[in-house]
C-alpha positions as CSV (number, residue, x, y, z in Angstrom):
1,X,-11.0,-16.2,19.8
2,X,-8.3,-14.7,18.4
3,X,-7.8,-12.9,14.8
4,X,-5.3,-14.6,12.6
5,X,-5.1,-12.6,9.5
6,X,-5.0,-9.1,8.5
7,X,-7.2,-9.0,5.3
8,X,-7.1,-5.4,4.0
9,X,-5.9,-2.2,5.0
10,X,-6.5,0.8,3.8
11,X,-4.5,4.3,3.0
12,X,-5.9,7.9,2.4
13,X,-5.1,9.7,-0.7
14,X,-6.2,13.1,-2.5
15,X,-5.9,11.8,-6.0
16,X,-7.2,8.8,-6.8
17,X,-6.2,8.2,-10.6
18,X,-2.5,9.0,-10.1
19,X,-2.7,6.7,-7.2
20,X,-4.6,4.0,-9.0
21,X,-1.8,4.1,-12.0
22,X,1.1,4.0,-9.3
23,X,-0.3,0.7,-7.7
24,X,-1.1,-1.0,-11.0
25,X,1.7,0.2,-12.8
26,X,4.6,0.4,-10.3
27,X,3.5,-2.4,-7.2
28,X,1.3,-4.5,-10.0
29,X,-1.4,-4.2,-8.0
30,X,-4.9,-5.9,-9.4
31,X,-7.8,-3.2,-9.5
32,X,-10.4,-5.3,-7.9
33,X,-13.2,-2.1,-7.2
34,X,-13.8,1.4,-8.0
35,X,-16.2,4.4,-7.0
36,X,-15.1,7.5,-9.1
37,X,-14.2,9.6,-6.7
38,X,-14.6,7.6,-3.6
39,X,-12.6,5.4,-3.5
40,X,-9.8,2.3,-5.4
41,X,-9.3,-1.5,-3.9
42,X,-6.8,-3.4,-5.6
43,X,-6.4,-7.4,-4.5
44,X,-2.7,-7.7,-3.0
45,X,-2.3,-11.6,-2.9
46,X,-5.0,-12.9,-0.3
47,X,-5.3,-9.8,1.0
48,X,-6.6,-6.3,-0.1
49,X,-5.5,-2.6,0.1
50,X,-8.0,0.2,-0.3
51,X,-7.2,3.5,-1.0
52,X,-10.0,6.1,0.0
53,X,-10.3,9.8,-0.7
54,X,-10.8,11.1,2.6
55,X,-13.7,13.5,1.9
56,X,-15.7,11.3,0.4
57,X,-15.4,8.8,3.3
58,X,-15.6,10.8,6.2
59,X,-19.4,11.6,4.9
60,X,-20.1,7.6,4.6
61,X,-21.0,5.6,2.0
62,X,-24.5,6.5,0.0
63,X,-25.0,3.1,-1.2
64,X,-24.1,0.9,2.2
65,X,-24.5,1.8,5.4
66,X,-20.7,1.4,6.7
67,X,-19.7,3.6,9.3
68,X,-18.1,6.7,8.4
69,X,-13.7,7.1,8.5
70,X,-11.1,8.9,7.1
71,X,-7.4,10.2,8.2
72,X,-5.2,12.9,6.7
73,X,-1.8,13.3,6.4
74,X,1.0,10.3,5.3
75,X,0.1,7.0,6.4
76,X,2.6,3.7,5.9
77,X,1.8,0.2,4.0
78,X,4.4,-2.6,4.2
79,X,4.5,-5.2,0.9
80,X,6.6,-8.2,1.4
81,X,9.4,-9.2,-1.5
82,X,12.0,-12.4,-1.1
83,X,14.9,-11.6,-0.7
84,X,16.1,-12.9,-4.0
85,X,13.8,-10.1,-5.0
86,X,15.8,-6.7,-3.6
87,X,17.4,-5.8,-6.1
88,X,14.8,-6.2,-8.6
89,X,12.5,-4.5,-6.8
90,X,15.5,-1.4,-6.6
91,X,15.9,-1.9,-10.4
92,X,12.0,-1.6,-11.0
93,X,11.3,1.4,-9.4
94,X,14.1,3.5,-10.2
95,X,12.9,2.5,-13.8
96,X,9.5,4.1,-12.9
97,X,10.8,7.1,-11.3
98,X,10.4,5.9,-8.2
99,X,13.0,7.1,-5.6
100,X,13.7,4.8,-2.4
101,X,13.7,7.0,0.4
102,X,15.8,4.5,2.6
103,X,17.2,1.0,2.6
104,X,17.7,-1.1,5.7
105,X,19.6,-3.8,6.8
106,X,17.5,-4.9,10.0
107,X,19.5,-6.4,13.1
108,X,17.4,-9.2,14.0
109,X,17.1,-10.0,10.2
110,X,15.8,-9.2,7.0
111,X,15.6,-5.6,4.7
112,X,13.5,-3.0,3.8
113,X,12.8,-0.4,0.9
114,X,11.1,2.5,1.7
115,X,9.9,5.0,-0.9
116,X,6.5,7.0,-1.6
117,X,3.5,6.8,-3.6
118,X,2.3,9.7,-5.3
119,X,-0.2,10.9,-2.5
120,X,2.8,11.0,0.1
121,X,2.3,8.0,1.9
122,X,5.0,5.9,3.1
123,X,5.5,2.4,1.3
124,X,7.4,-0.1,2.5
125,X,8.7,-3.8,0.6
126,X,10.1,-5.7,3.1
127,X,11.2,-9.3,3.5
128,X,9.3,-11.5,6.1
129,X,12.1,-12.0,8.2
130,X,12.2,-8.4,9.5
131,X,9.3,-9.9,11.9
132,X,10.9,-12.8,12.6
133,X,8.3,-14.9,9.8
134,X,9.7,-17.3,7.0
């Protein structure tokens, strides 16, 4: 057996509305679920990213019995774009304010742009081939 897919991941953040508006607004993320206060998933092509408050989730979950997480400080999500679609991407989020912390031109292929949600965390668009993937 071996896993083949990663189908969410999750990021910790200490406002949840300012973070919800940044994913739908900026990334145009779909908000799938939400638990005022708790928590935000958004669906991220066949895959899904949840953002948590960490105090709310390191006390579990009153209405299913999940075991109990939660991380602080800056964690790091990586979205994929084509590369036809760098420059857009630049060209989007400097129209939303958005400043990208760093650009990258990787030696074994492919480019990144790396830049911040509101919560801190490090966000990442990157095209496949940076992992050697089509």
């Amino acid at each position: 057996m071996k896993a083949t897919k990663v189908l969410e991941t999750c990021l910790y953040v200490d406002d949840l509305e300012k973070s919800k508006a940044f994913y739908t607004e900026v990334l145009g993320l779909s908000l799938h679920a939400e638990m005022k206060g708790r928590h935000v998933f958004f669906r991220c092509g066949e895959a899904m990213l949840l953002l948590f408050n960490p105090d709310a989730t390191e006390q579990g979950n009153p209405d299913i019995d999940v075991p109990a997480h939660g991380a602080r400080g800056v964690g790091h999500c990586c979205f994929s774009m084509s590369e036809t679609e760098i420059q857009l991407w630049k060209e989007h989020l400097r129209g939303h304010g958005v400043e990208v912390e760093k650009e990258l031109d990787w030696p074994q292929g492919g480019k990144s742009l790396y830049f911040r949600d509101p919560c801190g965390n490090s966000l990442e668009l990157a095209t496949p081939r940076v992992w050697g993937l089509p």
